[in-house]
Structure formats: C-alpha cells, structure tokens
N, C-alpha and C positions, 0 to 999 in steps of 0.2 A: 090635756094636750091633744090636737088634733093634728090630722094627716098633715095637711101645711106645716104647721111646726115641726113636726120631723123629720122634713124637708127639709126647709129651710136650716134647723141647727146643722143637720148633717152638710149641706151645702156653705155655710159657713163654717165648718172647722173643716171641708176639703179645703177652703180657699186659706182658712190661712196654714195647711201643710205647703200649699205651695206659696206660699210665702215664707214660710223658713227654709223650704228648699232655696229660692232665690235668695236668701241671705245665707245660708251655707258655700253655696256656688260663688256667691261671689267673693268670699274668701279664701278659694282659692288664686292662686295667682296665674297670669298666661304671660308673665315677662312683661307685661305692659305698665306702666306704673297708673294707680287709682287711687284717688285719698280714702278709698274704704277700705283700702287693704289693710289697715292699722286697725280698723275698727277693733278688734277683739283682743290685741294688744293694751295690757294693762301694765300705770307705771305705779311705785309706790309713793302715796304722797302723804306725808307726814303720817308714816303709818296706817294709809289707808289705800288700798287700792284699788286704783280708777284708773277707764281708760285714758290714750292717752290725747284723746278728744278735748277732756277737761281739762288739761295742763299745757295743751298745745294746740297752735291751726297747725296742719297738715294741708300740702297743697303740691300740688304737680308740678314741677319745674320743667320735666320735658316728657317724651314720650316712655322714659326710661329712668327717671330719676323725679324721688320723693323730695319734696324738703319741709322739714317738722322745727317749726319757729317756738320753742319754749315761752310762756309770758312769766315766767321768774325764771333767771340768769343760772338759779339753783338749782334746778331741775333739769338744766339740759346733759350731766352726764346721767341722770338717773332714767333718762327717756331713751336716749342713745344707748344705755346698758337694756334697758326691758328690750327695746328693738332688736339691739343683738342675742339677747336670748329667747325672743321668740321661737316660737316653730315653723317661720319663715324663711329661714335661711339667706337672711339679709345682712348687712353688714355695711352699717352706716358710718358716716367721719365727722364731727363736727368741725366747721370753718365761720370760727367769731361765737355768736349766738344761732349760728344756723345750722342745725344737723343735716345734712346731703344725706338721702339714702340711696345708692342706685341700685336698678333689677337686672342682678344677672342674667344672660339670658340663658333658657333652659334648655337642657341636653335632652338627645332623644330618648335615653331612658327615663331622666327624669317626666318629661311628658308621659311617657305610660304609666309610669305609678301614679300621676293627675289624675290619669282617666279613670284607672280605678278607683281612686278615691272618688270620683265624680259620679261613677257608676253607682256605687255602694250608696251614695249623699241618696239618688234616684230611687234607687233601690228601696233605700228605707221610708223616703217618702209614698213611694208605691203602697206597702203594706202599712200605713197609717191611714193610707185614702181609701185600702178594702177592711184595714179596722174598722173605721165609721161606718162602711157600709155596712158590715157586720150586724154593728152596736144598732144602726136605725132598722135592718130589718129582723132586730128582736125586739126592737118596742113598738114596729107595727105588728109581729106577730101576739105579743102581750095587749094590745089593741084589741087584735081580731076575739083572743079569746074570752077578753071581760066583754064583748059584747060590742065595744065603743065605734066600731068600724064596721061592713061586711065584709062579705070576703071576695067580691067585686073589687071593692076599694083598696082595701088592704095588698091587693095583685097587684093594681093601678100604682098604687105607690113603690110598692116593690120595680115595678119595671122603671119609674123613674127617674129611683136612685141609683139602680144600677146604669143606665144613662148616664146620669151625675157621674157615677165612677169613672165609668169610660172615658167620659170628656174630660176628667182631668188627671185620670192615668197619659192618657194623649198630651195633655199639655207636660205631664213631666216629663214623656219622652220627646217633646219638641224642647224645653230649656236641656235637657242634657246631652241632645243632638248639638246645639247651639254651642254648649259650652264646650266640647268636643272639638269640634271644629274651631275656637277660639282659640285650643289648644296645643292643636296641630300647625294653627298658623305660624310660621315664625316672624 
C-alpha cells in the first residue's frame, strides 16, 4: 500500500460519511412535503418488508401534501397503516385508491428537538470523519516504521489528511447550517 492509497481510501470513506449524513438529513422533515420523506418507511408485503417505494410511486401533490398511489388495490390500507405508524408523525387519509398524506406544519418546540436531532445526525458524522483520520494516520505511522515510507513523507501525508478532515468537518458544518436554517423557516 502506498502513501496515495491511504489517501485516497481515507478520502473516500470521508465522502461517503457525508453522504450518509445527507441522507440522514434528509429525513428529517422541515413541513415541506418530498417524495424522500418515505424513503425509510417500510410496508409489509406478503410477509416481507419493503419499502414503500416498491409497493407504491410517491409523489408531491403540493407544497404540503404527499400522495402515495398503491400499484395493488390490496396494499393501500397496509401503506396508509405503515405511514401512520411511522416515526413521522404523519397521518394520511385515503380518497379511492389515492393515499393523501399532508405535513403538518411544525411547532416551535417541535423545530428544536429537529435541530438536535440534526445536530447529533452532525455530530456523529464529525467523529466518523476524525475516526478515518485516526485509522489512516496509524497505517501511515505502521508505514513509517516497517521502513515503507520516510519520515519526510510519512509528515507530508499526515498533514494532508488532516486537510482532508478539515475540509470536510467544514462541509458537515455547512449541510447542518443549511438544514437549520431549512428548519427554522416556516
């Protein structure tokens, strides 16, 4: 393995912490209606459970209201039941074969418990992005010591990664700045 490569993986599993950050975040909700809000929403289908992607389109009907079109007739109270028992706190109607779901919109307490959930979401991806930094600068110091690197080099990459970190501790605090402020808005 060389200096490059330990770069590069570490800069590769930062990128995708903040990609599960941004799919974290965006399950939360800011009152606005998005057809990913469901994403993690799972319904029972013939004893098997899946989301509810696979059993339904999901689509925006306005800036505030879902509507989740069943493709079997059979399935639409068992979608309408998973939505309602999400941890969304949503509470959908069906009208024919169309489930309405609309987003309440959120109270100013509930928006603070968002942001600490949002914070936390941050938070945690933080200490995953100085984990890896962690992990890569003990296998450039395991480098240095079988000889494989100097110890010129071995600094050089050390200061890189930490670089690396910085710039994307930075980017988690600009997505959860972002989401914040999304959350605030009413």
């Amino acid at each position: 393995m060389s200096l490059a490569d330990v770069k590069k993986s570490a800069e590769y599993k930062m990128q995708k912490s903040i990609e599960a950050l941004r799919t974290d975040l965006a399950k939360v909700r800011t009152g606005r209606a998005h057809a990913g809000l469901l994403d993690h929403v799972h319904v029972d289908y013939y004893g098997t459970s899946v989301p509810i992607s696979s059993v339904a389109s999901v689509t925006v009907l306005d800036s505030r209201t879902l509507g989740v079109q069943p493709w079997e007739k059979a399935m639409a109270g068992k979608v309408e039941r998973a939505i309602r028992d999400s941890d969304l706190g949503l509470n959908p109607s069906a009208q024919g074969d169309l489930i309405r779901v609309p987003m309440p919109p959120l109270t100013e307490e509930r928006r603070r418990e968002l942001i600490k959930v949002v914070k936390g979401e941050a938070e945690g991806a933080k200490v995953a992005v100085r984990n890896l930094r962690r992990d890569a600068i003990a296998v450039l110091k395991e480098m240095l010591k079988k000889k494989e690197c100097s110890e010129d080099d071995e600094h050089r990459a050390q200061d890189e990664i930490q670089k690396l970190t910085d710039r994307y501790v930075a980017e988690i605090d600009k997505h959860l700045s972002h989401k914040e402020t999304e959350l605030m808005a009413i």
